[in-house]
Structure formats: C-alpha cells, structure tokens
C-alpha positions as CSV (number, residue, x, y, z in Angstrom):
1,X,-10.1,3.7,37.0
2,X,-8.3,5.5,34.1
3,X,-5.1,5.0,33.1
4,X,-2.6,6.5,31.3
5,X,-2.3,4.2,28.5
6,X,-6.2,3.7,28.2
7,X,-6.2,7.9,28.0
8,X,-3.7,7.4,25.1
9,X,-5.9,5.1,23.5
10,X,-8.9,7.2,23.7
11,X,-7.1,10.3,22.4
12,X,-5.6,8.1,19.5
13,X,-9.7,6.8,18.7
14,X,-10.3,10.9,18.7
15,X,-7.5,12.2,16.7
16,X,-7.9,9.2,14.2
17,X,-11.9,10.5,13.8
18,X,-10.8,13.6,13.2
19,X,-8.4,12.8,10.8
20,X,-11.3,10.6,8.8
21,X,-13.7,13.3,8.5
22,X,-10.5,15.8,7.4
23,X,-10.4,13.2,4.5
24,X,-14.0,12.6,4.1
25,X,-14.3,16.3,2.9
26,X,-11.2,16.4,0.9
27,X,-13.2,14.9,-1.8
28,X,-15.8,17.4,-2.4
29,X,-14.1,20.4,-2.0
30,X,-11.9,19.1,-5.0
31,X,-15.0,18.5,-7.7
32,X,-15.8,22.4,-7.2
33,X,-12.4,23.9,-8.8
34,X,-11.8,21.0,-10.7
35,X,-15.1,20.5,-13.1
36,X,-14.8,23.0,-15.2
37,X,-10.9,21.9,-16.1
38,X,-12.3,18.3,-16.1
39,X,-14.9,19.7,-18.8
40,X,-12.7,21.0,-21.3
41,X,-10.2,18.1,-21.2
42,X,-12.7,15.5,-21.2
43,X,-15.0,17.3,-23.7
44,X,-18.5,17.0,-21.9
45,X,-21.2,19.6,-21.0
46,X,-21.1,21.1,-17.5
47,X,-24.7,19.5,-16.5
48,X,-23.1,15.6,-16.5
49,X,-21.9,16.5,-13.3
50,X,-25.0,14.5,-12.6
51,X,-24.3,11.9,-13.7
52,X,-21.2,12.0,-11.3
53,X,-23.1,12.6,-8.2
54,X,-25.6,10.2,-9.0
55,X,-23.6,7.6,-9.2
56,X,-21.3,8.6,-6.1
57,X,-25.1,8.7,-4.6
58,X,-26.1,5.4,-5.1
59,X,-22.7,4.0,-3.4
60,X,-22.7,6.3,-0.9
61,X,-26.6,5.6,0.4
62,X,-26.1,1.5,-0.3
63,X,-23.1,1.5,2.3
64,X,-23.7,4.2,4.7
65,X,-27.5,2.6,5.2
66,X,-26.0,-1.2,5.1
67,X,-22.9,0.5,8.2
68,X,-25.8,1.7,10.0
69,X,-27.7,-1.4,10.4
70,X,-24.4,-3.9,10.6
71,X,-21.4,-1.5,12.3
72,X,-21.8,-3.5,15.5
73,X,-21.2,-6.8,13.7
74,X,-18.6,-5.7,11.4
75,X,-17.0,-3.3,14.3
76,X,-15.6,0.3,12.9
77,X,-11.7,0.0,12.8
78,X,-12.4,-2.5,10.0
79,X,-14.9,-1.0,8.7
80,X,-12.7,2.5,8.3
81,X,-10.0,1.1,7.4
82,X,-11.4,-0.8,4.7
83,X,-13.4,2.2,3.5
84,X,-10.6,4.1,3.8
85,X,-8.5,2.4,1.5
86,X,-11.1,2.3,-0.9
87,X,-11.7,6.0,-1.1
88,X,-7.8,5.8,-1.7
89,X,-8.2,3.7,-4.6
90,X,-11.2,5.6,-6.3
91,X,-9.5,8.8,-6.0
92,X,-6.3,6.9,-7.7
93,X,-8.6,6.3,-10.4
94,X,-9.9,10.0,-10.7
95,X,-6.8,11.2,-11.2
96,X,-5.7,8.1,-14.0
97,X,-9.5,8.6,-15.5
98,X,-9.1,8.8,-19.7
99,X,-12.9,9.4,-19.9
100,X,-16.6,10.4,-18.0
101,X,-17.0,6.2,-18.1
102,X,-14.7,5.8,-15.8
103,X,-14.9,8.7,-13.7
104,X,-17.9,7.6,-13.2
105,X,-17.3,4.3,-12.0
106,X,-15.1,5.6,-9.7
107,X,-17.4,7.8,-8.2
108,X,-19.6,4.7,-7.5
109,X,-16.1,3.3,-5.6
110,X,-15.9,7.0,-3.8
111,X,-19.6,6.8,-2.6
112,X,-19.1,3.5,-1.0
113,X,-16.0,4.0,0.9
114,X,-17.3,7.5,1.6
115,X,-21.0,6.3,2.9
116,X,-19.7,3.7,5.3
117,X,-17.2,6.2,6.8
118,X,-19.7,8.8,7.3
119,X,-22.4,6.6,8.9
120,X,-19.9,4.8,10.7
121,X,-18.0,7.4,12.4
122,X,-21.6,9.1,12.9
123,X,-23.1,6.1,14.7
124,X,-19.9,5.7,16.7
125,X,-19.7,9.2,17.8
126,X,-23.1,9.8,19.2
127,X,-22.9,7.3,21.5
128,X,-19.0,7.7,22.1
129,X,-18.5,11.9,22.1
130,X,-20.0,14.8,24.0
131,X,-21.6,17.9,22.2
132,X,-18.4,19.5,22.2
133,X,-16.5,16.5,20.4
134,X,-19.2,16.0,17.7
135,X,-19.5,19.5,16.8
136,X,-15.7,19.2,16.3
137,X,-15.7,15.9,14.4
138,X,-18.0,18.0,12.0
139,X,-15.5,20.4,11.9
140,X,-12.8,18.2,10.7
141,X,-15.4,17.8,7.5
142,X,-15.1,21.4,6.9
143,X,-11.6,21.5,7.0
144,X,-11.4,19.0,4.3
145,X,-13.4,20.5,2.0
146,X,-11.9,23.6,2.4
147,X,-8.7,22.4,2.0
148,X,-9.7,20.6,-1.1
149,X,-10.4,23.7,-3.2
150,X,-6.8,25.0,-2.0
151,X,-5.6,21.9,-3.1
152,X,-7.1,21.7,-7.1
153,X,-6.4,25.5,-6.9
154,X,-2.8,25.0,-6.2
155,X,-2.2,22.3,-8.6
156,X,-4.2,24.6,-11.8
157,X,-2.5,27.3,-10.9
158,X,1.2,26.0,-10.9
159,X,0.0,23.9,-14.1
160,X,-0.1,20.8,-13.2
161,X,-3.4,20.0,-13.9
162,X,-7.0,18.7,-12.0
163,X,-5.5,15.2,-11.8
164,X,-2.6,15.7,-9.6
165,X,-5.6,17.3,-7.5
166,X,-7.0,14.0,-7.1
167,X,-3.5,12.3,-6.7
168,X,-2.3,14.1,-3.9
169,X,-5.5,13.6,-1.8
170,X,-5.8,9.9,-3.0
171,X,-2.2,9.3,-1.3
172,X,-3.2,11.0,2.1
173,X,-6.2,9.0,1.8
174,X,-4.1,5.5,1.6
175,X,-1.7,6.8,4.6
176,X,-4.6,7.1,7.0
177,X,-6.2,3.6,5.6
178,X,-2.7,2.1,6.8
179,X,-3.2,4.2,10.1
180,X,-6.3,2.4,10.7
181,X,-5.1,-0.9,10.2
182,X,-2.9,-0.6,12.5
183,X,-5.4,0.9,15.6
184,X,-8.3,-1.5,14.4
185,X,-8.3,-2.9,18.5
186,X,-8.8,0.4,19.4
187,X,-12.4,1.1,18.4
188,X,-13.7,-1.9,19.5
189,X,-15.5,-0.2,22.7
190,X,-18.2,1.9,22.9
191,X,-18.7,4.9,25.3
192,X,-21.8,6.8,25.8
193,X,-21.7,10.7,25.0
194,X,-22.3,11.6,28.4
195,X,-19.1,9.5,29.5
196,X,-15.8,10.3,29.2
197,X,-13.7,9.4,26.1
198,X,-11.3,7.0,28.4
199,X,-14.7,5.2,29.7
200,X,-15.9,1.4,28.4
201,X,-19.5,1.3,28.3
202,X,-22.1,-1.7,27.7
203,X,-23.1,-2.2,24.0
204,X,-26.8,-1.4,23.1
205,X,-29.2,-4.3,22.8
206,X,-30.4,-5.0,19.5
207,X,-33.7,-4.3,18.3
208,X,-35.9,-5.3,15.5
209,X,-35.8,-3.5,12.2
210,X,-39.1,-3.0,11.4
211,X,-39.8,-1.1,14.8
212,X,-37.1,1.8,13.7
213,X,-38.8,1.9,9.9
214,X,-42.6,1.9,11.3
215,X,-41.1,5.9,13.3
216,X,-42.5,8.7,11.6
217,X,-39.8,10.8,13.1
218,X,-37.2,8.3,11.3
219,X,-38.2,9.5,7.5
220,X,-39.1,13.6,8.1
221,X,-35.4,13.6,10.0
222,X,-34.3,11.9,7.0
223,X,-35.8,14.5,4.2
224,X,-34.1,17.2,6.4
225,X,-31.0,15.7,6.4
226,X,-31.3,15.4,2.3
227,X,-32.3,19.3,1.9
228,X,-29.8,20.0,4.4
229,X,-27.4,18.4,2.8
230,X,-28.6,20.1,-0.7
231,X,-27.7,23.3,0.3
232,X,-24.6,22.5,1.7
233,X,-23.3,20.9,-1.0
234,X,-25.3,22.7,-3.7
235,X,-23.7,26.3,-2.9
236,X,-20.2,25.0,-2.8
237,X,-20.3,23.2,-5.9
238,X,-21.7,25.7,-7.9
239,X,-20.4,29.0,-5.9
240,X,-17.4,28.8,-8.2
241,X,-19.5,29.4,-11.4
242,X,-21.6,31.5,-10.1
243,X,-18.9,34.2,-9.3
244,X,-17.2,33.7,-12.6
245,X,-19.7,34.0,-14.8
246,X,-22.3,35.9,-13.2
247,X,-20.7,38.1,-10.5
248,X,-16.8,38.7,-12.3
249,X,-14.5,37.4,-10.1
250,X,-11.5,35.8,-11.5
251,X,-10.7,32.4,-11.8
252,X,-8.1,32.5,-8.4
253,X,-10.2,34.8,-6.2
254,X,-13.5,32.4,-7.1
255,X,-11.4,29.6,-5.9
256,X,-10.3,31.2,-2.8
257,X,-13.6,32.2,-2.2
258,X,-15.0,28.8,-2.4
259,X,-12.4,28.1,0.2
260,X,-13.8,31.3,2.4
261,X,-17.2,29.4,2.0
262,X,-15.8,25.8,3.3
263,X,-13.4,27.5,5.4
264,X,-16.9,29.3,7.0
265,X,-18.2,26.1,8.1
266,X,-15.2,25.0,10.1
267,X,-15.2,27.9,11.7
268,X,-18.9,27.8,12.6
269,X,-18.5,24.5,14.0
270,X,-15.7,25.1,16.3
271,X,-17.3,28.0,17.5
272,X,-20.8,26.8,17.9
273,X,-19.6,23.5,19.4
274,X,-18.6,25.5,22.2
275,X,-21.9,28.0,22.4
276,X,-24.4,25.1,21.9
277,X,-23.5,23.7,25.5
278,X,-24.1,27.5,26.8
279,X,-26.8,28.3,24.6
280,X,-28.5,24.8,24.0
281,X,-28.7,22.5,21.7
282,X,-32.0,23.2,19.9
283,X,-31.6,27.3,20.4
284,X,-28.2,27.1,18.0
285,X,-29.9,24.7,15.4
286,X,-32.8,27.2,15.1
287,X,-30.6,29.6,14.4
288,X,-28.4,27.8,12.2
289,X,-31.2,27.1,9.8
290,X,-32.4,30.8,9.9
291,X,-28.7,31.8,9.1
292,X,-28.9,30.0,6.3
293,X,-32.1,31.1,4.9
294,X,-30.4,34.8,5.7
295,X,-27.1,34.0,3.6
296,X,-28.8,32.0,0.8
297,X,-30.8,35.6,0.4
298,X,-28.0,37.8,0.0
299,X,-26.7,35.6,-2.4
300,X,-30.2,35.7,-4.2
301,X,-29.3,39.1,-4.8
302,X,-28.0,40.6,-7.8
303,X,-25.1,42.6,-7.4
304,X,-21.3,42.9,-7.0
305,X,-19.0,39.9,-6.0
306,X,-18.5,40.5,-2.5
307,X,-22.0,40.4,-1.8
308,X,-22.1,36.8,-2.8
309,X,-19.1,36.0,-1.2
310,X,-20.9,37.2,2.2
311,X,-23.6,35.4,1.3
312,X,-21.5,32.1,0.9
313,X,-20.0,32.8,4.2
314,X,-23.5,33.7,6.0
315,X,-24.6,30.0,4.6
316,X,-21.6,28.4,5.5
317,X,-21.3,29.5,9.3
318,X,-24.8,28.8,9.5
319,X,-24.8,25.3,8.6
320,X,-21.9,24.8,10.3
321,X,-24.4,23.2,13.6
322,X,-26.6,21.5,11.7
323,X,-25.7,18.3,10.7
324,X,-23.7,17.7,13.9
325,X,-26.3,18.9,16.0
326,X,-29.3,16.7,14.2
327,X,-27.2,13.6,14.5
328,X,-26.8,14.1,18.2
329,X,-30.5,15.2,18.8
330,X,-31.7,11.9,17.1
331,X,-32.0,9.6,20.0
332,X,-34.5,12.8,20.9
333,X,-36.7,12.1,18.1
334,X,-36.6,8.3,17.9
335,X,-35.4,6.8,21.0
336,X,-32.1,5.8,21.9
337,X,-32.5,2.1,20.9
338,X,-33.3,3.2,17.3
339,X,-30.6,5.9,16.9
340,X,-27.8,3.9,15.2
341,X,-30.2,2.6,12.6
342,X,-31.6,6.1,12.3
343,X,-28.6,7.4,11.8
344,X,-27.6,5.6,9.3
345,X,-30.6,6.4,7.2
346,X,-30.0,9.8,7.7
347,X,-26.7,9.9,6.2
348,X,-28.3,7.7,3.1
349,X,-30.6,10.5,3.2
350,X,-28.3,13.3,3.1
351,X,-26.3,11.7,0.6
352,X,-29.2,11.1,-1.8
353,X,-30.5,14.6,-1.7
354,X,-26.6,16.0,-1.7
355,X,-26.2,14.8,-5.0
356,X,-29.5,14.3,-6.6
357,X,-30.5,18.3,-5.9
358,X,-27.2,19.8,-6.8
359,X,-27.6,17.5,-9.9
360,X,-30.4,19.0,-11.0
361,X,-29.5,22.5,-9.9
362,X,-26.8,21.7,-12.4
363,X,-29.3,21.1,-15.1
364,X,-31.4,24.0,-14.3
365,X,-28.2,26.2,-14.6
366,X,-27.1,24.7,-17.8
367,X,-31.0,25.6,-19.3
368,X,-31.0,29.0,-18.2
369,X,-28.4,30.8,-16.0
370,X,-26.1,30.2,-12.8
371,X,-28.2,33.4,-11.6
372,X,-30.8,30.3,-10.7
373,X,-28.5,29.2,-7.8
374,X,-29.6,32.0,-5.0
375,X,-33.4,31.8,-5.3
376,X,-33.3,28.2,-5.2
377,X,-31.1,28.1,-1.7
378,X,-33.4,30.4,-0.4
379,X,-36.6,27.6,-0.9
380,X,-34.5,24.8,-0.4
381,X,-33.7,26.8,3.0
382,X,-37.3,27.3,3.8
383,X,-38.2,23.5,2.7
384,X,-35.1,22.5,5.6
385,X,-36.9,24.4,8.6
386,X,-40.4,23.5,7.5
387,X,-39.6,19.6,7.7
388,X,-37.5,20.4,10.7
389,X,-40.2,21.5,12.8
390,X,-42.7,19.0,11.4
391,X,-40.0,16.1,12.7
392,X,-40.0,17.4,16.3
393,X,-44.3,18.2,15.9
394,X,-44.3,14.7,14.9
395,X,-42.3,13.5,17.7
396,X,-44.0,14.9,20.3
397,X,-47.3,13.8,19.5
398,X,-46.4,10.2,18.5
399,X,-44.5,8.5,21.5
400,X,-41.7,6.3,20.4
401,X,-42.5,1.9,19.7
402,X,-40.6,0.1,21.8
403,X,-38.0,-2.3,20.1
C-alpha cells in the first residue's frame, strides 16, 4: 500500500531526474554561442571544434556503454552522483582552460560524466516512468540546452566573457552532485513503466551479453540513434553561424534564436508526451522524423533570416519525440530482457554520431560555406527514417534470442 512518505520519495527520484537532464543539456547549449568567442581568444580555426567533440565522444560512448551493461551492480544514485560531480569538475576546467589542450581534456572528463548520466537515467527510466514521464524527462534536456545559449549570451553580452559561461553552469552542476549524495537510498528500486512511480518492482534477471550483441535490431536502432542524434546536435551547433554569416542576423538575435531552436524541442516534448498516449507511440515518431526532414528543408533554402529560424524551430519540435520515444520503444525491438543493455548502446551510439557528424559538418563548412548546413540535415534526415524503418522490418521478421 502507498504511503505518504514512499509518495515523497518517488516524487523526490522524479524531480531529481529532471533536474539531471536540465543539467545534462546545459552543456551543449553553451558550446554554440561560446565557440566563436573561444576561437578568437584561443587563436584556433573554427573546424577544431572536432577535435572537441571527438574527444567529449570517446568519454561519453566508453561510460554511457560501460552504465548500460553495469548500472545494476553499481546502482544509479552513485552512479549520478559521481558523474555528476565530475561534469562539475570538467566544466570548472572549461572555464580555467589557458589553451585547446586542455579544453580538450576536459571534454574527455565532460563525456564521461555526461555518458553515464545519460545511459543511466535512460536505463532507469524505461523501466521506472510511463510515456508521459519519459517524454518529460526528455524535456528537461531541452530545457538545458536552451538555457545554456541564454546563459553564454548573457555573460558575452554584459562582458564578462565565454568562461564565466562555463563557471556558472559548472557550480549548478556541483549543487545537484551534492543533491544526489544525499538521496543515493532513494534510487535503489526499480519500477516498471506501467507501474506507478510510488511502486517497488522485482529487478530483471540477468542475461548473457552475447545474446543482446548477436540482435540485428540492437545495431540499425543504434545507427538511428547516431543520425538522430547528428541532426539534433548538428543544427544547434552550427545554427548560430549560419544566421550570422549567411542569413544576417546579429550576433544577439542569432543567440536568441539558437535559444528559439532548443527552446522548440522542450516544447515539442511536453506537448507530444501528452498526444503520443492519444495518438500512439509509433504514429507521433513517424511524424516526428518527417517534421524534421520538413524543417531541415526550409532551412535548405536560401533566403531571409526568419526563414531559417522557422526552419530551426520546424526541426526542433520535430525531434522533440524521438529520442524519448525510441528509448521507450526498444524493449519492442529487442525484447525486454535486452533493453537496458540496448539502451546503453544506443546512447554510445548517439553520442558517437552527435559529435563525429557535426565534426565533420564543421570541416565541410570551414572548406566551403555554412550554406552546406541545410542540404546536409535534409539527407541526414532521410538517412534517420530509412534506418528507422529498416530496424522495425528487421524486427519483425527476425524473432528475438532468448537470454
């Protein structure tokens, strides 16, 4: 029977998610704004942002594939908390960062607290949330990097400079690493998503690697995660230069537009948690992923400012389901004994082709023009709903191993 207390507990496990994946997106809506201040200070060419992501990358899909496969053994309070307060410290050294060396380093320190937060919270909530819950969880990401750009904006435009950006976000980063030291009892138990949040439910029975690895399903979810993830990343990272040196928006308006765009997929994930559970699941991604093909067009085309921007914003609201929803519909396309595991590739996945792709979009730009950056969402768009429906093609047809 549930109790007050317990119901206290269970909103405290919620709110605390919520406030991880606030921060989790802090981070990347800062790098946006911030690059091309961090540029001339540092005195490096706009295409080393590569070298940033990449290494970011390579933390991120080490720990967010090694929380997949060990978050019931290491249980997530300690996992957060300690990946938590080493985001905290990474961001610290951002803003302290005399060179690219050491930025970069630090984006290997980012990446791994990031990963294992991600995957973590990820694996946790689709066997803990409902629909609703996990839409909104992914909502919480889009918050945070919306705020981010508001943040770096704020502290160029009152001159203090791209490493008080970093500063302020690492210290809200350490205060919820504290907050999850002390609720670290509170996320021991795990809850099916069909069950409410105040609920205990068994754990899942382990089962062997190399049945999860031999799925099909397992690796064409994971390359749509990765493109997914490309596009997401790739037209907020680069949205800003695109609008000042291609379309002629000013420096402030870019920034708030990059905002609008972020902003856009919180908003599309509040309101599409709720008409997924009218609407269906698989009905809303569909048409999440055509959205986005829709938006990455109008920003394909050349023309005046505001067109982008409603481009930006077509892209944004339309990816606003997809990540969210794919997570919950794994246990769909693999089984629900090799969902965590999954899971945790996927956000590997995602982070590899979130910072690899934009990475090289970044070269591609620096060889030619930012004009590059609409006709190459619009493929990468087409690429995310091919491998989409070859996953669930797959799925069908091949019937899932037992563990």
């Amino acid at each position: 029977m549930s109790t007050p207390s317990r119901r206290r507990t269970g909103l405290a496990v919620l709110v605390l998610a919520y406030l991880a994946f606030v921060s989790l997106g802090l981070p990347d809506g800062l790098l946006g704004v911030g690059w091309p201040s961090i540029t001339v200070e540092l005195r490096v060419p706009t295409e080393v942002v590569g070298l940033l992501l990449t290494s970011g990358t390579v933390g991120y899909l080490v720990s967010s594939v090694v929380a997949g496969f060990s978050i019931a053994r290491v249980g997530v309070g300690w996992l957060l908390a300690g990946s938590t307060a080493l985001a905290s410290l990474a961001l610290a050294g951002y803003a302290a960062a005399p060179a690219l060396p050491v930025m970069i380093g630090c984006a290997l320190l980012l990446g791994l607290g990031s990963g294992a937060i991600d995957a973590g919270l990820n694996a946790y909530a689709a066997g803990a949330f409902g629909p609703r819950q996990m839409n909104w969880l992914h909502a919480c990401f889009g918050l945070g990097v919306a705020i981010g750009p508001l943040v770096m904006t704020t502290a160029l435009g009152v001159g203090l400079g791209w490493r008080w950006g970093y500063g302020m976000v690492a210290a809200a980063q350490a205060g919820l690493a504290l907050a999850f030291v002390l609720t670290v009892r509170t996320w021991e138990r795990r809850r099916p998503a069909d069950q409410a949040i105040d609920e205990p439910a068994a754990p899942a029975e382990p089962v062997r690697i190399g049945a999860t690895l031999a799925i099909p399903a397992v690796w064409l979810g994971a390359l749509t995660f990765a493109v997914y993830v490309a596009i997401e990343v790739g037209a907020g990272l680069w949205a800003f230069l695109l609008l000042t040196e291609d379309r002629g928006v000013s420096r402030t308006v870019a920034g708030l537009c990059v905002s609008l765009y972020w902003g856009s997929l919180f908003v599309g994930r509040v309101v599409q948690g709720l008409i997924a559970e009218r609407l269906g699941t698989r009905t809303v991604l569909r048409g999440s992923m055509y959205a986005m093909a829709a938006g990455s067009g109008l920003v394909a085309i050349p023309g005046p400012g505001w067109l982008a921007v409603s481009g930006l914003a077509v892209v944004g609201f339309g990816a606003a389901a997809v990540f969210p929803l794919l997570t919950l519909t794994t246990a769909d396309r693999v089984g629900q004994q090799h969902a965590d595991r999954t899971i945790g590739l996927q956000i590997g996945a995602s982070g590899l082709g979130g910072a690899l792709i934009p990475g090289a979009l970044g070269v591609l730009i620096g060889r030619t023009s930012v004009a590059v950056l609409g006709p190459a969402l619009v493929l990468l768009s087409l690429t995310m709903i091919g491998l989409y429906w070859a996953s669930n093609r797959r799925a069908a047809r091949h019937p899932v191993p037992a563990g």
